[in-house]
C-alpha positions as CSV (number, residue, x, y, z in Angstrom):
1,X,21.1,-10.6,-10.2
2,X,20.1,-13.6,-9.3
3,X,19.4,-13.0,-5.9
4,X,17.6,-9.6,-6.9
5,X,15.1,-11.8,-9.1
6,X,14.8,-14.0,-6.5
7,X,13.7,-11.5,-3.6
8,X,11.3,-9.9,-5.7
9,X,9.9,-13.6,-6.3
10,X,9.7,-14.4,-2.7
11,X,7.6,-10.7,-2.4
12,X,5.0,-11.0,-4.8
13,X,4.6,-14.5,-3.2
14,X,4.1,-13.8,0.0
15,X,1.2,-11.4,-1.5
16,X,-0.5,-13.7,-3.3
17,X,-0.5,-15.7,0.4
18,X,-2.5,-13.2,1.6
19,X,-4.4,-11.9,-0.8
20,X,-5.3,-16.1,-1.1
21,X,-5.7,-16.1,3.2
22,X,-7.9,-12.7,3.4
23,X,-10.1,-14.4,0.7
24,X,-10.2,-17.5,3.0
25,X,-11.0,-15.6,6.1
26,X,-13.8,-13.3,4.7
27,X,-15.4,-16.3,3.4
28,X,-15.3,-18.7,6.2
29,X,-15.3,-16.4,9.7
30,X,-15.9,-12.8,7.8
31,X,-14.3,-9.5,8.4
32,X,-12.4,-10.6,12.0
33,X,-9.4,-8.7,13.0
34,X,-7.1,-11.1,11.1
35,X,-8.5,-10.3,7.6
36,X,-8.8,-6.2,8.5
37,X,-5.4,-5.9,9.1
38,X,-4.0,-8.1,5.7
39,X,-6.9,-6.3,3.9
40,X,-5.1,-3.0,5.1
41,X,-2.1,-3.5,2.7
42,X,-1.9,-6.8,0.6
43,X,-3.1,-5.6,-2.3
44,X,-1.0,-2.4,-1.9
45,X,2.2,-4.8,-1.8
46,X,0.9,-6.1,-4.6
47,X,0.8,-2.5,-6.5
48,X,4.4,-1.6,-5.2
49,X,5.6,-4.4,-7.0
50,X,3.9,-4.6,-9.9
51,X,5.2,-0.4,-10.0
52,X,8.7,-1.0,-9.2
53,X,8.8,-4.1,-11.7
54,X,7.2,-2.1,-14.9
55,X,9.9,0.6,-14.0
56,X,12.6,-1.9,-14.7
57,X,10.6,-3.4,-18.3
58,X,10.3,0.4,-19.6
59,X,13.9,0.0,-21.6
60,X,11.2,-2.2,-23.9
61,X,9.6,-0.6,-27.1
62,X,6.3,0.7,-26.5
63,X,4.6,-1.5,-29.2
64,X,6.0,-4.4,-27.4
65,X,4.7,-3.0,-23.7
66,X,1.6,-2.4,-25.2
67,X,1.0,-6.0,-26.9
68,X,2.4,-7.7,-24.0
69,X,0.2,-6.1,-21.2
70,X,-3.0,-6.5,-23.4
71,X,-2.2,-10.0,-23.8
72,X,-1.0,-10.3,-19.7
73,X,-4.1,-8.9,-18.3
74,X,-6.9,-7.7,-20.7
75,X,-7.2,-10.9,-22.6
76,X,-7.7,-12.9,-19.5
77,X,-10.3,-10.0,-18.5
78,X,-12.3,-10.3,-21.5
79,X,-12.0,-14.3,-22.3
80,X,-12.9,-15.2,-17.9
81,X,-15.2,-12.4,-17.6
82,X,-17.2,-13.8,-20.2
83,X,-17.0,-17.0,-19.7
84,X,-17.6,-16.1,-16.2
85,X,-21.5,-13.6,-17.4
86,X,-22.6,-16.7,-19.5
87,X,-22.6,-19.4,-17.0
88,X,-24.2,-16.9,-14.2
89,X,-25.4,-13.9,-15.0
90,X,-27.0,-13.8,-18.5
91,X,-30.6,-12.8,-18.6
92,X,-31.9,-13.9,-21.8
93,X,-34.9,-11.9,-20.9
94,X,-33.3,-8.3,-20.4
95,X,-32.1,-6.3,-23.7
96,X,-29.6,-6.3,-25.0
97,X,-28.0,-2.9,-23.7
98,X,-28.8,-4.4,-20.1
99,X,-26.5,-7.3,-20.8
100,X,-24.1,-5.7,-22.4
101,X,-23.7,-3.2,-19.1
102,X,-23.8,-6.7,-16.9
103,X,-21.1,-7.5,-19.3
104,X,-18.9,-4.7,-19.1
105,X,-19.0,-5.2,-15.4
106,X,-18.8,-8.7,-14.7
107,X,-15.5,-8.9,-16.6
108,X,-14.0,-5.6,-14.8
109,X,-15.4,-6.3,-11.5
110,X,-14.3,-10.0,-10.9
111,X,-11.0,-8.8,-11.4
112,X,-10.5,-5.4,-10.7
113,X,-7.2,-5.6,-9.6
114,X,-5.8,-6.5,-13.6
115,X,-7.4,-4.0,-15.0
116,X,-6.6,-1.8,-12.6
117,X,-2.7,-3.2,-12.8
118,X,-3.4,-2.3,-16.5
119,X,-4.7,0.8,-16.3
120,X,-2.4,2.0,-13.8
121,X,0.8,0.7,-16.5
122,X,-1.1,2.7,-19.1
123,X,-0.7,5.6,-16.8
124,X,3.1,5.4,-16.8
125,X,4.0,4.3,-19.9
126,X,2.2,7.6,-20.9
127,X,4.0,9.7,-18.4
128,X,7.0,8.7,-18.7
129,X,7.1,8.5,-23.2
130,X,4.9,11.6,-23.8
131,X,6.0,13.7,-20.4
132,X,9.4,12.2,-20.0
133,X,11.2,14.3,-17.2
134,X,8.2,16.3,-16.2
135,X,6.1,13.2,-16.0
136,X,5.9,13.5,-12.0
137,X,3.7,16.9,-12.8
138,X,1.5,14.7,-15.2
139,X,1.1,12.0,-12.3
140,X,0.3,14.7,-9.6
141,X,-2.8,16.0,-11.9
142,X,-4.0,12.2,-12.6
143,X,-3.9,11.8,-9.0
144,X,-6.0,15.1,-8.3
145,X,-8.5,14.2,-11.0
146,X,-8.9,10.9,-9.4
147,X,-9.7,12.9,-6.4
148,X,-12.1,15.2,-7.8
149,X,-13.9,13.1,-11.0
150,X,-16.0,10.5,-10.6
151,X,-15.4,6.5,-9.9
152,X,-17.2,5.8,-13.4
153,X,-16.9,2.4,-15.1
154,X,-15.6,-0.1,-12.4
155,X,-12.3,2.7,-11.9
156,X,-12.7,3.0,-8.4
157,X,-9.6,0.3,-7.6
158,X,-7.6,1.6,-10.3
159,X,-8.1,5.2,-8.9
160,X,-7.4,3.6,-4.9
161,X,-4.2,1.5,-6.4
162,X,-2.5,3.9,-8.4
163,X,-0.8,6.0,-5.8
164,X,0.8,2.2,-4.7
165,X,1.7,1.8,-8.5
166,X,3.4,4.8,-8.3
167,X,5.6,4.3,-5.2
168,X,7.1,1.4,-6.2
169,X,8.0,3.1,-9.7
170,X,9.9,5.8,-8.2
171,X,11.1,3.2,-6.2
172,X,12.8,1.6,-8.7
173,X,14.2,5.3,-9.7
174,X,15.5,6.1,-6.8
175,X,17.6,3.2,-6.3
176,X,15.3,1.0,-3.6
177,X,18.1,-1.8,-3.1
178,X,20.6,0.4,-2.1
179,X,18.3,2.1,0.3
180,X,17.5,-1.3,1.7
181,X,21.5,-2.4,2.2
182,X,22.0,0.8,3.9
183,X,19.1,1.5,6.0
184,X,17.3,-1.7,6.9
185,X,18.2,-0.9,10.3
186,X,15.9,1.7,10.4
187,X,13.4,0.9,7.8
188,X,11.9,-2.0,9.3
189,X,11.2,-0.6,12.6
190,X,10.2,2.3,11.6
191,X,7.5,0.9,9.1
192,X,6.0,-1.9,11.5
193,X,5.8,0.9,14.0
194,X,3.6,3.2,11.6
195,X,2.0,0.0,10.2
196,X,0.7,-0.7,14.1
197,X,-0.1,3.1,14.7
198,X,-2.2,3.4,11.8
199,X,-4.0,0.0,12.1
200,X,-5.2,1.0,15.5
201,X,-7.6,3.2,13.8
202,X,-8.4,1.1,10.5
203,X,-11.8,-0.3,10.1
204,X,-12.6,-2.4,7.0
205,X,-15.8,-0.1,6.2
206,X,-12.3,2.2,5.1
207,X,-11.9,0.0,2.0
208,X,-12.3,1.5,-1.6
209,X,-15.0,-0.7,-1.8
210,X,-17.2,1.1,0.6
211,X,-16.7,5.0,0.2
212,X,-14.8,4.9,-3.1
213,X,-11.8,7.3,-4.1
214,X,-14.7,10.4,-5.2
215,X,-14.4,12.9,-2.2
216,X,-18.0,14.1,-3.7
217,X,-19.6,11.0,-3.8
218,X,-21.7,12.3,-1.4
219,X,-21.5,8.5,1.0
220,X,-19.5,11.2,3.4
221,X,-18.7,15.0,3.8
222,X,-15.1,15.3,1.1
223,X,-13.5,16.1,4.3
224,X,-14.0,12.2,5.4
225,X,-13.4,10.4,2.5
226,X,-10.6,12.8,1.9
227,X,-8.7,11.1,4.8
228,X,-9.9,8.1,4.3
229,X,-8.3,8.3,0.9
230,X,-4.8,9.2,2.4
231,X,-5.4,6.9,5.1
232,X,-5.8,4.2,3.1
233,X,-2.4,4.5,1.1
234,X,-0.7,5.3,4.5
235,X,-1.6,2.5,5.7
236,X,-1.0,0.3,2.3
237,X,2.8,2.0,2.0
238,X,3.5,1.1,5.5
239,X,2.5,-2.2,5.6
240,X,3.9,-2.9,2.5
241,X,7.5,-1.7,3.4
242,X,7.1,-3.5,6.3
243,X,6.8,-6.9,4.6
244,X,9.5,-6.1,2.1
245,X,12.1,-5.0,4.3
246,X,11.7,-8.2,6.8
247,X,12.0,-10.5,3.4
248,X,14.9,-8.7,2.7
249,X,16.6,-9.0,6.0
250,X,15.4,-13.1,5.8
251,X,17.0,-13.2,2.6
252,X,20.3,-11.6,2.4
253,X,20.8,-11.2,6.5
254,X,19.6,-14.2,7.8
255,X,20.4,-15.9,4.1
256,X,16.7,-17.6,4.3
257,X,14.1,-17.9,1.7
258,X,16.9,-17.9,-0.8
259,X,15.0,-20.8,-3.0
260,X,11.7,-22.7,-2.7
261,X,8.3,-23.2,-3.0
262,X,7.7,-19.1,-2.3
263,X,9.7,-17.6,-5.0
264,X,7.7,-20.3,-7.8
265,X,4.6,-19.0,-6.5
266,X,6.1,-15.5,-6.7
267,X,6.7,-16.4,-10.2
268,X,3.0,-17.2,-11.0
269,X,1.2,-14.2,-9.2
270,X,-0.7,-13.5,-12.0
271,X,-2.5,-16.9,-12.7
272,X,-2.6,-17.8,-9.3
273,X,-4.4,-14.3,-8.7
274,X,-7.1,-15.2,-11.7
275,X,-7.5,-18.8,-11.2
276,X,-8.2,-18.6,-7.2
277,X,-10.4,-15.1,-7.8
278,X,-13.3,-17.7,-10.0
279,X,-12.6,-20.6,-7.2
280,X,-13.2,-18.0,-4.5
281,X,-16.5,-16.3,-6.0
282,X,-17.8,-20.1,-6.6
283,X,-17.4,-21.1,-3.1
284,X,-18.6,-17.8,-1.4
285,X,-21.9,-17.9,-3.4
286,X,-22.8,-21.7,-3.2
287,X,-20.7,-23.0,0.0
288,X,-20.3,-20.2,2.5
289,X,-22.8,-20.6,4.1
290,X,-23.4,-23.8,4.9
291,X,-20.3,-24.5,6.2
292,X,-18.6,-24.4,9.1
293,X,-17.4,-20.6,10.4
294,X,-14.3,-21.2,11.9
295,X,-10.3,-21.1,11.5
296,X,-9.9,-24.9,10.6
297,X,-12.7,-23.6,7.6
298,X,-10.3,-21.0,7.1
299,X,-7.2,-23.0,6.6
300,X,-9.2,-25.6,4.3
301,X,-10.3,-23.1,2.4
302,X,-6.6,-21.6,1.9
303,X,-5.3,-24.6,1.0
304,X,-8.0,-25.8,-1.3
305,X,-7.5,-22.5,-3.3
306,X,-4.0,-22.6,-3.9
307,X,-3.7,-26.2,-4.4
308,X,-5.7,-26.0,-7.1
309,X,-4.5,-22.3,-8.6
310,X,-0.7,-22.9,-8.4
311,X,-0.6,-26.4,-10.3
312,X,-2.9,-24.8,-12.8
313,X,-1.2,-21.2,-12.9
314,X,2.1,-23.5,-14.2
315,X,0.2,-24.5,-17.2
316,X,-1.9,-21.2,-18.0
317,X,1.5,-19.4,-17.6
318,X,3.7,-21.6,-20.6
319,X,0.2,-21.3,-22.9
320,X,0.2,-17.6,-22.0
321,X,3.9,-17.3,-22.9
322,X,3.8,-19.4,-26.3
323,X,0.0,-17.1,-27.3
324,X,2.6,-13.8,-26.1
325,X,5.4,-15.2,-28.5
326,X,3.1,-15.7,-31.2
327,X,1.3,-12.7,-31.4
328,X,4.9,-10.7,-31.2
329,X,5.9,-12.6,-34.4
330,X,2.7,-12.1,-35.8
331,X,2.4,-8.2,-35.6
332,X,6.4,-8.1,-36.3
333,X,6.7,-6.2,-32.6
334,X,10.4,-6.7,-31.4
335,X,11.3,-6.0,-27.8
């Protein structure tokens, strides 16, 4: 068990390295060929994870997944993203409906990737409480209406991210470690093979960001952003496999990575994630620019952001966990 917990600590810290290095390169040399090819898949590893590990926390009530998750990552949302629209982006001249739609997107926009981890754990907890065996139908027709609706109210990373959410929860399902033991042999090739294949062809104007997830957006023919939308998970799965099966063998092959410095990070993804997100914005809007644009930059930059993040994601995390205890006592919510 130990070792289990450990493994996945050592995973979602290496993702938060390079979610915190892609960052560093796109703000001190821009989109090189470096950041491209991280930016094809960290965030992916970070939805496979976050999928496989809610699949594991579903034997808790649903009153106590709901608290919990509202308090992990839409509290946060709400308190930084306002924090966040009053120092830099309220207009005291506009109305009142135009700040409240600044708002409303300030706080999902800075960081998308929480409320898309949250909406994406809604999605599942509903599938798999309401649906129960025949959930997978209910998660093939969210997928297709992601497809064919919209991206409406900052959804467009929730809608790119949940078919990554989703792998690692049938992950989980189908029994991912023993498929690892058995068939690392071939996993690891196989995925940094397709990982290389398919980054031939990736260019960062592929991102969510760019065309979105709505094949009738109308920024391509469906056709396009149809692929692009398949592509994009390909590519996010691959990569993503890749880095998990070559921590794996590092772990319990070439018995490395076993304890350290990478598994406490991996322990304090979330915070890291929030606190480095604001650091990052700062320095891109104010700094950037007049700064050197080079690789020394780049690795200042990387270690300026998580020397500051981690040391401050270890307290954020233990007044997190004693607000989380509270509020279960307070609402009588048992696990």
């Amino acid at each position: 068990m130990a070792g289990r917990i450990t493994y996945w600590d050592n995973v979602r810290g290496v993702a938060i390295l390079l979610v915190i290095l892609a960052h560093s390169l796109h703000a001190s040399v821009g989109m090189d060929p470096i950041d491209i090819a991280i930016s094809s898949f960290h965030v992916y590893l970070f939805m496979v994870v976050s999928g496989y590990l809610f699949a594991g926390s579903l034997r808790h009530t649903t009153p106590y997944l709901l608290l919990t998750k509202g308090i992990q990552l839409v509290l946060p949302i709400l308190l930084f993203g306002t924090a966040d629209y009053f120092i830099g982006y309220f207009d005291p001249q506009a109305g009142v409906q135009a700040n409240l739609v600044n708002w409303y997107a300030r706080c999902l926009r800075t960081l998308w990737f929480c409320q898309a981890l949250f909406f994406c754990t809604m999605i599942v907890l509903v599938g798999n409480r309401v649906f129960k065996k025949k959930e997978w139908i209910f998660y093939i027709l969210v997928l297709c209406a992601f497809l064919v609706f919209p991206d409406f109210a900052e959804q467009r990373g929730t809608k790119a991210m949940f078919p990554a959410f989703l792998f690692g929860y049938y992950m989980k399902k189908q029994g991912w470690e023993t498929v690892l033991k058995d068939r690392l042999s071939v996993l690891f090739p196989t995925s940094a093979l397709a990982f290389s294949l398919l980054l031939v062809f990736y260019r960062s104007g592929m991102n969510f960001e760019n065309l979105g997830v709505w094949i009738f957006s109308g920024k391509a023919p469906w056709q396009e952003i149809l692929y692009v939308d398949f592509y994009r998970v390909l590519i996010g799965l691959a990569g993503s496999v890749m880095t998990m099966s070559l921590l794996y063998w590092l772990e319990y092959r070439a018995n490395a990575c076993k304890h350290g410095i990478l598994a406490s990070i991996g322990r304090h993804t979330l915070w890291i994630y929030i606190i480095h997100v604001y650091l990052w914005v700062y320095y891109f809007r104010h700094f950037s620019e007049s700064l050197p644009h080079t690789y020394w930059m780049t690795l200042v930059v990387f270690l300026a952001l998580l020397g500051v993040s981690y040391p401050l994601s270890l307290l954020m995390d233990r007044v997190w966990a004693g607000l989380q205890g509270r509020a279960l006592k307070i609402c009588h919510v048992s696990e």
